[in-house]
Biopython code that builds the backbone (N, CA, C, O; Angstrom):
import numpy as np
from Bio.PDB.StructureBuilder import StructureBuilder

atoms = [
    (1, "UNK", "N", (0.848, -1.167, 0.000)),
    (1, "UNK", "CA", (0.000, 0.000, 0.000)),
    (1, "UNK", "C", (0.896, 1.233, 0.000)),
    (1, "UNK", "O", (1.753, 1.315, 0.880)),
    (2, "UNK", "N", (0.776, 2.191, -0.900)),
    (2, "UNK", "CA", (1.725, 3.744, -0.877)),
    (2, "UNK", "C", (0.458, 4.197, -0.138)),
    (2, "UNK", "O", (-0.715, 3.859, 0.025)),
    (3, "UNK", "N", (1.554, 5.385, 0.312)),
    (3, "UNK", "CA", (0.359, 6.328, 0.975)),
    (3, "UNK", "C", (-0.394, 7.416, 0.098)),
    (3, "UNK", "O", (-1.345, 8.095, 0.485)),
    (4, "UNK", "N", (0.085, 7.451, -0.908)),
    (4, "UNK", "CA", (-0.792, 8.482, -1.670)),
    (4, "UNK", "C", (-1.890, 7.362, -2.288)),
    (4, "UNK", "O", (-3.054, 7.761, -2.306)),
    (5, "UNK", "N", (-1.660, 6.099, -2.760)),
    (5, "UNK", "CA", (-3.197, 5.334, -3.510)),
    (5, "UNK", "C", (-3.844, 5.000, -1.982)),
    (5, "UNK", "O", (-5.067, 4.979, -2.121)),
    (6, "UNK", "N", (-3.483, 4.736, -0.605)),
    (6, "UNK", "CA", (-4.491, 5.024, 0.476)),
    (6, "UNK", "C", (-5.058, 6.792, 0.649)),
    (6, "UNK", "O", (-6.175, 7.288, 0.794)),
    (7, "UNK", "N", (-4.241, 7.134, 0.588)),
    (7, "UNK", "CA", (-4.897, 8.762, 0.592)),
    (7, "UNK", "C", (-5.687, 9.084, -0.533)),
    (7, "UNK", "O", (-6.654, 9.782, -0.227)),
    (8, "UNK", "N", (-5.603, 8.823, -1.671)),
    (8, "UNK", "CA", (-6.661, 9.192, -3.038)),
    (8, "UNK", "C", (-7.766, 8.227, -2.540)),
    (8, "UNK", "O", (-8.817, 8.855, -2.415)),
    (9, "UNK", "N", (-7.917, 6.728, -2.164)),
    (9, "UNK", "CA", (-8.976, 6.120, -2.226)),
    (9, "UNK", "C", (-9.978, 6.651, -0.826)),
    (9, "UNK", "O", (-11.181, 6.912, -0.794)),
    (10, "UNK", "N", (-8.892, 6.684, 0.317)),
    (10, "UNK", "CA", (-9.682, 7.602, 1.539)),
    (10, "UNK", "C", (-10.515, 8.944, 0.769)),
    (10, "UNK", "O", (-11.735, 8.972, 0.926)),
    (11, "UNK", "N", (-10.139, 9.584, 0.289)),
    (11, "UNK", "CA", (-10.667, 10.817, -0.061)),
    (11, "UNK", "C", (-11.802, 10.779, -1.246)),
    (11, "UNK", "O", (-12.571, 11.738, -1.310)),
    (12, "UNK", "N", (-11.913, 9.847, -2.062)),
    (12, "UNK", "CA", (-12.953, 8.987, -2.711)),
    (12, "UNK", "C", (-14.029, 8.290, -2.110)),
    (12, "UNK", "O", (-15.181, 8.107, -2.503)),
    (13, "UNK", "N", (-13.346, 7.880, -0.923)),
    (13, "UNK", "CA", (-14.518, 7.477, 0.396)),
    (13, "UNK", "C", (-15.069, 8.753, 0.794)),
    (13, "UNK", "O", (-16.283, 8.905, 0.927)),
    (14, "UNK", "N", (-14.506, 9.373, 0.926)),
    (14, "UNK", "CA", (-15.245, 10.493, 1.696)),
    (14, "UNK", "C", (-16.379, 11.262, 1.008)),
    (14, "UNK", "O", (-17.407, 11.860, 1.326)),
    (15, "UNK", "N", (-15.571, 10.902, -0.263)),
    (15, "UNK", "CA", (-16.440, 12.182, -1.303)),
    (15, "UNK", "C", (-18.064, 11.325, -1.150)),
    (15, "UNK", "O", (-19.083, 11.839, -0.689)),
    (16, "UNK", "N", (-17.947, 10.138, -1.593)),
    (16, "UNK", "CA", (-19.186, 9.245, -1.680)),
    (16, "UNK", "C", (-20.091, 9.503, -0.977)),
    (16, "UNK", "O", (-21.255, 9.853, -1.171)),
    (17, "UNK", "N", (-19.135, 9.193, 0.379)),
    (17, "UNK", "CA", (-20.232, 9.628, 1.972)),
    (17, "UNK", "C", (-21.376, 10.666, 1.545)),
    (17, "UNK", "O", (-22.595, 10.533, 1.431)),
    (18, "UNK", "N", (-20.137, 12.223, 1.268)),
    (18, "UNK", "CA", (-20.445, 13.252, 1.132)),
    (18, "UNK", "C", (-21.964, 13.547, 0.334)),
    (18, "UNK", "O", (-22.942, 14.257, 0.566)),
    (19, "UNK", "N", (-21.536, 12.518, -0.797)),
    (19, "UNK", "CA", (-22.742, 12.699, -2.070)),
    (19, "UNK", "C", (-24.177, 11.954, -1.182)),
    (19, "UNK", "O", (-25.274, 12.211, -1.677)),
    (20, "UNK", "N", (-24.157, 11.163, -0.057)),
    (20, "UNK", "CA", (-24.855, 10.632, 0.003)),
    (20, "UNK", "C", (-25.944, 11.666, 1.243)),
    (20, "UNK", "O", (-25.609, 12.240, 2.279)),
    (21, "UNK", "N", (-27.730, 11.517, 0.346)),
    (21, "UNK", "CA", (-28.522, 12.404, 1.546)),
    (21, "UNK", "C", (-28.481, 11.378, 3.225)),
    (21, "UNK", "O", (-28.644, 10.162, 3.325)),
    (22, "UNK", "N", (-28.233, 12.299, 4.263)),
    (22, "UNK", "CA", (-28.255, 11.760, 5.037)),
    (22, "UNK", "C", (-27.085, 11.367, 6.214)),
    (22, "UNK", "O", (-27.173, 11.152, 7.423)),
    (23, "UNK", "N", (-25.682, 11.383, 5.034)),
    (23, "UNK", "CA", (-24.983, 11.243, 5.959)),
    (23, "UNK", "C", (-23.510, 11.956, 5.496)),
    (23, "UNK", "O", (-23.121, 12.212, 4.357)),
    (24, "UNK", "N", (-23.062, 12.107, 6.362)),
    (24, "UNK", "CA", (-21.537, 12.896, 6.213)),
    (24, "UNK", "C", (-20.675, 12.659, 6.944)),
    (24, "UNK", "O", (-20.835, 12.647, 8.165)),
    (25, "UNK", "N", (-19.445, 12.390, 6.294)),
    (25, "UNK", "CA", (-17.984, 12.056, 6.931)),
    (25, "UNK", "C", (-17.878, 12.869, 7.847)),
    (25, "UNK", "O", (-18.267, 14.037, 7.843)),
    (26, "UNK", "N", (-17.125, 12.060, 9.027)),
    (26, "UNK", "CA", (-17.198, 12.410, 10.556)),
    (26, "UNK", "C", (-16.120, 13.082, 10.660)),
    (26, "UNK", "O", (-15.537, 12.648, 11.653)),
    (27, "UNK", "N", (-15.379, 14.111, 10.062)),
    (27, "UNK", "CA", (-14.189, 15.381, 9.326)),
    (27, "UNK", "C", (-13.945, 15.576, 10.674)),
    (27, "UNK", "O", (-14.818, 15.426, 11.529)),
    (28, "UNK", "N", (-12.263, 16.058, 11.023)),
    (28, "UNK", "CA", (-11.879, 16.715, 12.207)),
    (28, "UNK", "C", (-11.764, 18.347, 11.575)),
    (28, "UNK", "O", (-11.321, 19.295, 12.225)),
    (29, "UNK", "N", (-12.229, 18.414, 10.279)),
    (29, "UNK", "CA", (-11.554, 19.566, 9.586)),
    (29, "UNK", "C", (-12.621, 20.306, 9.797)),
    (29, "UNK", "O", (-13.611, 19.574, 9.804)),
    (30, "UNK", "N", (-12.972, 21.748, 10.026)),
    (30, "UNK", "CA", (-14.207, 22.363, 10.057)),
    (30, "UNK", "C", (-14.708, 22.772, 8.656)),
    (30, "UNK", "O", (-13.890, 23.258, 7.875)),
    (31, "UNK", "N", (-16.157, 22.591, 8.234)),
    (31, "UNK", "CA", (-16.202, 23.232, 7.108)),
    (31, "UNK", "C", (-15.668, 24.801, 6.818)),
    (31, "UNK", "O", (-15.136, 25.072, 5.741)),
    (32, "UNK", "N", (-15.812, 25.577, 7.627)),
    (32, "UNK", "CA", (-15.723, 26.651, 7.692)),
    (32, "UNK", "C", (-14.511, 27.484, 6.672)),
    (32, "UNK", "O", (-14.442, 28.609, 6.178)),
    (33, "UNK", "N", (-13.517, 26.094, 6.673)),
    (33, "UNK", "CA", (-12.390, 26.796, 6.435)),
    (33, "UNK", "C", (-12.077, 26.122, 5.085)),
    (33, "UNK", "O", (-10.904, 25.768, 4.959)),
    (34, "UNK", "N", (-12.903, 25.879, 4.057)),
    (34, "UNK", "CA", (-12.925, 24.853, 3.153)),
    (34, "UNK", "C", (-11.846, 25.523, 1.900)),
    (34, "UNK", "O", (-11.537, 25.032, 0.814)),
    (35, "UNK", "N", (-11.477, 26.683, 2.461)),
    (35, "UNK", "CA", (-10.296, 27.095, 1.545)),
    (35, "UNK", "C", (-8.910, 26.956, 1.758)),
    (35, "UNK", "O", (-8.021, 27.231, 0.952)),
    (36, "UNK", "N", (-8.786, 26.505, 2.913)),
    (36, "UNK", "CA", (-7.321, 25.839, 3.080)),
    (36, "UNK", "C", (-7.166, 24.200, 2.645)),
    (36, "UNK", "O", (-7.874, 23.293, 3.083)),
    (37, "UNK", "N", (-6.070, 24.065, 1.684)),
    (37, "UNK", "CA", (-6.339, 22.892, 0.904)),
    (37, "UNK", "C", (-5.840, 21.609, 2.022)),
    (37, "UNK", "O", (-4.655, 21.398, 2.281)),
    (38, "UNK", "N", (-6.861, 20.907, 2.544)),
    (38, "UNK", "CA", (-6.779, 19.578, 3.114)),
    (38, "UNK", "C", (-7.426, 18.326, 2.477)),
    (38, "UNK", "O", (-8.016, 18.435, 1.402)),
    (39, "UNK", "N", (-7.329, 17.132, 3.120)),
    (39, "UNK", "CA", (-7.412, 15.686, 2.903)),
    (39, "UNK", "C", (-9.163, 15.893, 2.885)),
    (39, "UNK", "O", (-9.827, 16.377, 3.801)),
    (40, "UNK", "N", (-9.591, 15.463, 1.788)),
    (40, "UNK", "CA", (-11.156, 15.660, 2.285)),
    (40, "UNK", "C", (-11.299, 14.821, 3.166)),
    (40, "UNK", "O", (-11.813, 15.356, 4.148)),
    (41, "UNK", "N", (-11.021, 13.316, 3.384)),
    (41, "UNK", "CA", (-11.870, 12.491, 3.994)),
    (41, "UNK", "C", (-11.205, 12.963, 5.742)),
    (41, "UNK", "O", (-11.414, 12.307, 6.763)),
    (42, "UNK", "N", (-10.443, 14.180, 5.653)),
    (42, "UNK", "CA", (-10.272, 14.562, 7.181)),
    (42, "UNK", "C", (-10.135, 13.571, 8.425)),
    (42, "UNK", "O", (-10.658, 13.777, 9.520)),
    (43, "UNK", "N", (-9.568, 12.769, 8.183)),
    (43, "UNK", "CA", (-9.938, 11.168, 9.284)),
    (43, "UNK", "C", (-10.576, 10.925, 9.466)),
    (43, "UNK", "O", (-10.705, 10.665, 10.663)),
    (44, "UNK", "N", (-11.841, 10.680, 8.510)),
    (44, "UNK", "CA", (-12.878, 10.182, 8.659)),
    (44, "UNK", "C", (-12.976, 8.767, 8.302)),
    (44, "UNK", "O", (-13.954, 8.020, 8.342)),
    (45, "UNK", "N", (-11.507, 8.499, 7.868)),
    (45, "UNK", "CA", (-10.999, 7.077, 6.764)),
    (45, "UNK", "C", (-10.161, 5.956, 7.400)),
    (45, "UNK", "O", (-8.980, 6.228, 7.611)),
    (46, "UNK", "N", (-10.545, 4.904, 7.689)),
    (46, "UNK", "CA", (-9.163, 4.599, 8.048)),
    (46, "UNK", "C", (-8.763, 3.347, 6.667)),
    (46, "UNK", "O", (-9.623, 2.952, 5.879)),
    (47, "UNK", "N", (-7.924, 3.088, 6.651)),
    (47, "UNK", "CA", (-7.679, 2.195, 5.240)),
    (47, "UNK", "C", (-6.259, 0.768, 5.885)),
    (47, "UNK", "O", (-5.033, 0.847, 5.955)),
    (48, "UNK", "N", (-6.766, 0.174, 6.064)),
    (48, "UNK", "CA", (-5.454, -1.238, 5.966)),
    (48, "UNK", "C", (-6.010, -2.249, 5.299)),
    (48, "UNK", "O", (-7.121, -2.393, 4.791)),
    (49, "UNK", "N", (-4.994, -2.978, 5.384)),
    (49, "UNK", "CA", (-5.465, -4.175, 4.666)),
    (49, "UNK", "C", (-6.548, -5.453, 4.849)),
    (49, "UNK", "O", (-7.201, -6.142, 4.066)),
    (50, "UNK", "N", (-6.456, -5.420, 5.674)),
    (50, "UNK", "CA", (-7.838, -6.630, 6.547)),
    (50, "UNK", "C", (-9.015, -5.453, 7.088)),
    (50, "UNK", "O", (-9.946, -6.041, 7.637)),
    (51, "UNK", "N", (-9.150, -4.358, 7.072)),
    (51, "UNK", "CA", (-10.357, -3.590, 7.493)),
    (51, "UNK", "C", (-10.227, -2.116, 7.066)),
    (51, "UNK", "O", (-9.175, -1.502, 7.247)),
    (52, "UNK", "N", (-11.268, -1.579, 6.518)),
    (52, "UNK", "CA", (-11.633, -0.346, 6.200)),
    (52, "UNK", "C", (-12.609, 0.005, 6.807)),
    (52, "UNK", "O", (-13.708, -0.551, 6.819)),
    (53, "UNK", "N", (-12.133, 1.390, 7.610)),
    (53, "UNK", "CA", (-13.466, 1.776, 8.552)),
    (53, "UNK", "C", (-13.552, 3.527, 8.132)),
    (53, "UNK", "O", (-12.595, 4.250, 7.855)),
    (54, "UNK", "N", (-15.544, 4.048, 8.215)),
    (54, "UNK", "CA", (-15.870, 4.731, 7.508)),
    (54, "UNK", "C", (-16.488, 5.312, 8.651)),
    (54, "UNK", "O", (-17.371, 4.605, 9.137)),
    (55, "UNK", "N", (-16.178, 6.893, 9.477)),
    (55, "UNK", "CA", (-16.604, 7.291, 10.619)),
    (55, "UNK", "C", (-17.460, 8.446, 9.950)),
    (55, "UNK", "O", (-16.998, 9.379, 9.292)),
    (56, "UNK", "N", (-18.699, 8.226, 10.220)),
    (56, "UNK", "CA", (-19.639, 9.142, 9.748)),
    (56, "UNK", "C", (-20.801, 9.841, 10.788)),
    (56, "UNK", "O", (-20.890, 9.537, 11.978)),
    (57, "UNK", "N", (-21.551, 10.699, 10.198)),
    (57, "UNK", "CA", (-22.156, 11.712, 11.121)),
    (57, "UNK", "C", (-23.716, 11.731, 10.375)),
    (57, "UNK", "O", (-23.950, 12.119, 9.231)),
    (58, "UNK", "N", (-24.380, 11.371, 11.047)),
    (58, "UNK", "CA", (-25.896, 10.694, 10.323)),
    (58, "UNK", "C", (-27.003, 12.263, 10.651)),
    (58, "UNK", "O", (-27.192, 12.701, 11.785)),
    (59, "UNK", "N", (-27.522, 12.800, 9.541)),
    (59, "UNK", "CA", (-28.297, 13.935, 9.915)),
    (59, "UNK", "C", (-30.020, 13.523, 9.582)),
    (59, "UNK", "O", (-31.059, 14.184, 9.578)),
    (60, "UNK", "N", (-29.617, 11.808, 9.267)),
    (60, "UNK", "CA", (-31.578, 11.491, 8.836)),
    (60, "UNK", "C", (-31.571, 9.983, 10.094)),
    (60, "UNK", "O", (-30.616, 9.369, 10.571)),
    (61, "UNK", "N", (-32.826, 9.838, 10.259)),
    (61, "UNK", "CA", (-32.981, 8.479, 10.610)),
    (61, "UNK", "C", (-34.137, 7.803, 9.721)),
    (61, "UNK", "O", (-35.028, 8.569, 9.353)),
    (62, "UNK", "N", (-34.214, 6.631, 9.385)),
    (62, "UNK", "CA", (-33.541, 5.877, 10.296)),
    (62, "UNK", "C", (-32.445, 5.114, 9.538)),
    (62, "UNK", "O", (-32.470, 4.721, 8.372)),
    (63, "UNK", "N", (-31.348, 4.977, 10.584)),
    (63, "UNK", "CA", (-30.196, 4.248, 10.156)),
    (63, "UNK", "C", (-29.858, 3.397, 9.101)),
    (63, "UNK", "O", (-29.196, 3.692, 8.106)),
    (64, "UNK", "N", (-30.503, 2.007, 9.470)),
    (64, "UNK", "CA", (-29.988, 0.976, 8.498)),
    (64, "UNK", "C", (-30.072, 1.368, 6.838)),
    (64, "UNK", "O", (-29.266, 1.043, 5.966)),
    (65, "UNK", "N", (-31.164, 2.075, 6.716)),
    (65, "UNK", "CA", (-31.152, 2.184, 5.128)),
    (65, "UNK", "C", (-29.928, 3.159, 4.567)),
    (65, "UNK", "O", (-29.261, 3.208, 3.533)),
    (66, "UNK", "N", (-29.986, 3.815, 5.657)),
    (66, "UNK", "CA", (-28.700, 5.317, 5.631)),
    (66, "UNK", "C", (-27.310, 4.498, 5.690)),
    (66, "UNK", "O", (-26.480, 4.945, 4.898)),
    (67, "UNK", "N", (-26.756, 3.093, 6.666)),
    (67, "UNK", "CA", (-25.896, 2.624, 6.287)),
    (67, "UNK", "C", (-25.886, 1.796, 5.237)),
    (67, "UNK", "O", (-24.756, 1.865, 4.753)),
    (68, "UNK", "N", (-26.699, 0.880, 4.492)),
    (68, "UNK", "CA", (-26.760, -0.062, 3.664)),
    (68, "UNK", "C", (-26.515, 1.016, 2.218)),
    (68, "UNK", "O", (-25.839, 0.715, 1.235)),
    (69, "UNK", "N", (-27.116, 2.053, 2.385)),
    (69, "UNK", "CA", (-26.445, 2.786, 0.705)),
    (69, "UNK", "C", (-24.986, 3.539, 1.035)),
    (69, "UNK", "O", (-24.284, 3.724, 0.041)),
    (70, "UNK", "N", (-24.466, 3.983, 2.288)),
    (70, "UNK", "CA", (-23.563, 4.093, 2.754)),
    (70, "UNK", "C", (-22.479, 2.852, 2.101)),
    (70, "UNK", "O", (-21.593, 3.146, 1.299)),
    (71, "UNK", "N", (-22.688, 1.625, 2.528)),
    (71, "UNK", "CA", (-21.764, 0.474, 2.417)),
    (71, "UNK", "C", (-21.742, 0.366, 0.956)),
    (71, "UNK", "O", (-20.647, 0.644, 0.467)),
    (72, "UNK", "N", (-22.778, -0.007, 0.028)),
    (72, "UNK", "CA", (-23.079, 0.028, -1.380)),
    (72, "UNK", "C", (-21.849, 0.836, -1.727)),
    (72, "UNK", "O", (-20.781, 0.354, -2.104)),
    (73, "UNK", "N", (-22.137, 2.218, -1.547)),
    (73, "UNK", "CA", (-21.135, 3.075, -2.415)),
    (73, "UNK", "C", (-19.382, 2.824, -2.022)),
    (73, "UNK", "O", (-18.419, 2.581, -2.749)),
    (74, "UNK", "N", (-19.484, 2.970, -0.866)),
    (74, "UNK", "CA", (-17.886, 2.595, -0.135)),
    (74, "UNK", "C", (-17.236, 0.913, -0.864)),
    (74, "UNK", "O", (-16.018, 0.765, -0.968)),
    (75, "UNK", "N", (-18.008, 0.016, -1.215)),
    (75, "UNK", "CA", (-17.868, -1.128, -2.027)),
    (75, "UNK", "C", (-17.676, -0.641, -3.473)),
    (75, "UNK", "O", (-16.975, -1.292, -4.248)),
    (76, "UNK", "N", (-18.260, 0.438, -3.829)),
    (76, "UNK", "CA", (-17.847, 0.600, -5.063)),
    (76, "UNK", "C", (-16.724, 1.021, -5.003)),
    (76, "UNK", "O", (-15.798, 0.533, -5.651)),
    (77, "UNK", "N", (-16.606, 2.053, -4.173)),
    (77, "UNK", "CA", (-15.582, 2.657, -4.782)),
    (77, "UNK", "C", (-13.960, 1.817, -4.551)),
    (77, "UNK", "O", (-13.073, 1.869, -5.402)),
    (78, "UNK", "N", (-13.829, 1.045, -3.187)),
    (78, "UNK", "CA", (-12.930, -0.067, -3.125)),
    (78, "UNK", "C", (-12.926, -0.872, -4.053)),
    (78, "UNK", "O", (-12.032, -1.666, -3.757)),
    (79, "UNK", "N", (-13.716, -1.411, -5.753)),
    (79, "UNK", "CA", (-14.126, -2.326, -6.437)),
    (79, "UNK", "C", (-12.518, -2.247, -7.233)),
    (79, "UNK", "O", (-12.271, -1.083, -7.547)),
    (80, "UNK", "N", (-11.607, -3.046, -7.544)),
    (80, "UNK", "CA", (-10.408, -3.293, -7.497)),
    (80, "UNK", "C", (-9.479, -2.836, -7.418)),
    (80, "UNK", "O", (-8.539, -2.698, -8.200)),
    (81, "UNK", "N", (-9.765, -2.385, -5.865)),
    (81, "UNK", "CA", (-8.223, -1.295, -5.395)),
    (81, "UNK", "C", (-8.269, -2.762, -4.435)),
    (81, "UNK", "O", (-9.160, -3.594, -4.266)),
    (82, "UNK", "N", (-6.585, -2.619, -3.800)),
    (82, "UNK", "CA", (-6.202, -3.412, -2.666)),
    (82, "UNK", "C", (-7.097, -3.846, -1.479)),
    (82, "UNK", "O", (-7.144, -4.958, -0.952)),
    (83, "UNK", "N", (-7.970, -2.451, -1.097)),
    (83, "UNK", "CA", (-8.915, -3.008, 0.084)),
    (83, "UNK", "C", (-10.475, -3.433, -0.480)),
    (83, "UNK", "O", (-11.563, -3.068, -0.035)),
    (84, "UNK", "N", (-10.216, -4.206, -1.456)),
    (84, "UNK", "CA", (-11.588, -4.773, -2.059)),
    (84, "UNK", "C", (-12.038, -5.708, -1.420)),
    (84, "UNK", "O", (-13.224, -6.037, -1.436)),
    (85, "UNK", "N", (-10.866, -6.435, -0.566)),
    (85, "UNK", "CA", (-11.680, -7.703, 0.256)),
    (85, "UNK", "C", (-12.006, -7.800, 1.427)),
    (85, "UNK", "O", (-12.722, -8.649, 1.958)),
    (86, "UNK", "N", (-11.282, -6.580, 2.036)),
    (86, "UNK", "CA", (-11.029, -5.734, 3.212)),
    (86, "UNK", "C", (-12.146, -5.788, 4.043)),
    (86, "UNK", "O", (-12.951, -5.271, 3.269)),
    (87, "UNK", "N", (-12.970, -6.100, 5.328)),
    (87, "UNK", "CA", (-13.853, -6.027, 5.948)),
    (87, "UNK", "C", (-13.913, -4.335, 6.062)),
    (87, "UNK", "O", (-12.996, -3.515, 6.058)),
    (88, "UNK", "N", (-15.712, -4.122, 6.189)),
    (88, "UNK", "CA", (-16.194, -2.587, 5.812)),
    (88, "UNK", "C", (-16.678, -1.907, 7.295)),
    (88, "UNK", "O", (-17.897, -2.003, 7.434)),
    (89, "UNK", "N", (-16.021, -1.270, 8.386)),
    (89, "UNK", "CA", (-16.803, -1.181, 9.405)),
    (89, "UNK", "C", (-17.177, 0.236, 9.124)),
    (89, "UNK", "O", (-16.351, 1.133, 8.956)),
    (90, "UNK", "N", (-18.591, 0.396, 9.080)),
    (90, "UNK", "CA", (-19.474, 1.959, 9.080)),
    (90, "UNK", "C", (-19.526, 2.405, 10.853)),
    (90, "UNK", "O", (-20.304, 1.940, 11.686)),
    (91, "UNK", "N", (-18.471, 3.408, 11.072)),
    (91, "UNK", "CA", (-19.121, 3.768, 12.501)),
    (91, "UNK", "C", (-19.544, 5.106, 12.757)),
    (91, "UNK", "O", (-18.976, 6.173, 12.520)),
    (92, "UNK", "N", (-21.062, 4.759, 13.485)),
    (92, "UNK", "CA", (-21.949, 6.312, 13.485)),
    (92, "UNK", "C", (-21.651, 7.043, 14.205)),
    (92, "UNK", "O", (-21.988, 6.613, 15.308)),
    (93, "UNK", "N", (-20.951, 8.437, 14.336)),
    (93, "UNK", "CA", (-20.091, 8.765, 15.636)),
    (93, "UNK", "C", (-20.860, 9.859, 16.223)),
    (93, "UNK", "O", (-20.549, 10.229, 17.356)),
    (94, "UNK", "N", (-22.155, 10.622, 15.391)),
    (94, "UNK", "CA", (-23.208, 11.451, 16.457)),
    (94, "UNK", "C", (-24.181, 11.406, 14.893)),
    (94, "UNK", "O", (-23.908, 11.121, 13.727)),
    (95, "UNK", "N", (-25.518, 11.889, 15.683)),
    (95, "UNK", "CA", (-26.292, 12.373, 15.382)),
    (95, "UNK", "C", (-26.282, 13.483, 15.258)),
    (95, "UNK", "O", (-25.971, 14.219, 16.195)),
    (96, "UNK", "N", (-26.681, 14.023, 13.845)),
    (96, "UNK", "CA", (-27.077, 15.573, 13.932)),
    (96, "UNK", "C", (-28.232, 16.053, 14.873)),
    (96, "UNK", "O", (-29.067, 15.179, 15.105)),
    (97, "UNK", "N", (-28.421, 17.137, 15.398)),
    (97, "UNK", "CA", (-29.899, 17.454, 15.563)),
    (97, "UNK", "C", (-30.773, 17.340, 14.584)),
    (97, "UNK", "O", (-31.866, 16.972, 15.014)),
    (98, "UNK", "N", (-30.734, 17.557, 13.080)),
    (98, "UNK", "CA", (-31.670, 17.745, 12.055)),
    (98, "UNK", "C", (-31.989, 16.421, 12.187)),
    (98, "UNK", "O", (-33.172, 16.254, 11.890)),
    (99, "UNK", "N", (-31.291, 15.136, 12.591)),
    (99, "UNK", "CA", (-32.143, 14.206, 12.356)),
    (99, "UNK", "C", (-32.972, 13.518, 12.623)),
    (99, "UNK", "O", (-33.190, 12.425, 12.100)),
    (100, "UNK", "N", (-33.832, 14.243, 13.834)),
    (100, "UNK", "CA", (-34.764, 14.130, 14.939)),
    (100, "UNK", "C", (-35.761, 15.158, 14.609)),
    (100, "UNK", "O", (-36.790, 15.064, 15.279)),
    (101, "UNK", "N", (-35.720, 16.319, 13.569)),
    (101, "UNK", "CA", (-36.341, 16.927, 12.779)),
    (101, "UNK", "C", (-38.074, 16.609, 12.262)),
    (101, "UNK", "O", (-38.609, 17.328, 11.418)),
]
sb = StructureBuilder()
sb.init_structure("model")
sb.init_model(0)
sb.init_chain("A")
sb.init_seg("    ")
for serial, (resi, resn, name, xyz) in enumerate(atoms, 1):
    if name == "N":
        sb.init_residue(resn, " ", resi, " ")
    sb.init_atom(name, np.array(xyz, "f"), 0.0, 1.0, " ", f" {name:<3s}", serial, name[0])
structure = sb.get_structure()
C-alpha cells in the first residue's frame, strides 16, 4: 500500500459519503475553512489491509437504510483497489440534531 493510492482512495470514500442524503464524513476539519487545501476524507478514513473503517455523522434516521447505501457506495468505490476484500466497518459517531427533525 503507498500512501498516496491510500490517501486518493480515503478521499474517494469520503467524497461518496459526502454525495450521500443523510450522511456525512465524521471530518476533524471544520467546514468553515474549506479554503485551506486539506485531505477531504479529514480522518474520517481509516484504510489497511484486513479492514476499512468509515466514521460518519448521520443527519436522517432511520439508520440501516442510511448505512446499507452508505456500504453500497464505499464497495464501489474499493471495487479493485487493494482493500476490495477488506472487511467494511461503518461507525456512526453522532447524530445531527436535524435528524430528529
Amino acid at each position: 500500500m503507498t500512501a498516496t493510492a491510500a490517501r486518493a482512495t480515503a478521499g474517494k470514500i469520503a467524497e461518496a459519503v459526502a454525495r450521500l442524503e443523510g450522511l456525512r464524513p465524521a471530518t476533524v476539519i471544520a467546514p468553515e475553512i474549506g479554503w485551506l487545501p486539506v485531505d477531504l476524507s479529514g480522518g474520517a478514513v481509516d484504510l489497511s489491509p484486513e479492514l476499512v473503517e468509515v466514521r460518519v455523522i448521520a443527519t436522517r434516521l432511520p439508520l440501516p437504510p442510511l448505512l446499507a447505501q452508505a456500504e453500497k457506495s464505499v464497495r464501489h468505490v474499493l471495487a479493485g483497489t487493494e482493500w476490495a476484500r477488506a472487511r467494511l466497518r461503518l461507525v456512526v459517531t453522532d447524530l445531527d440534531g436535524a435528524a430528529f427533525a
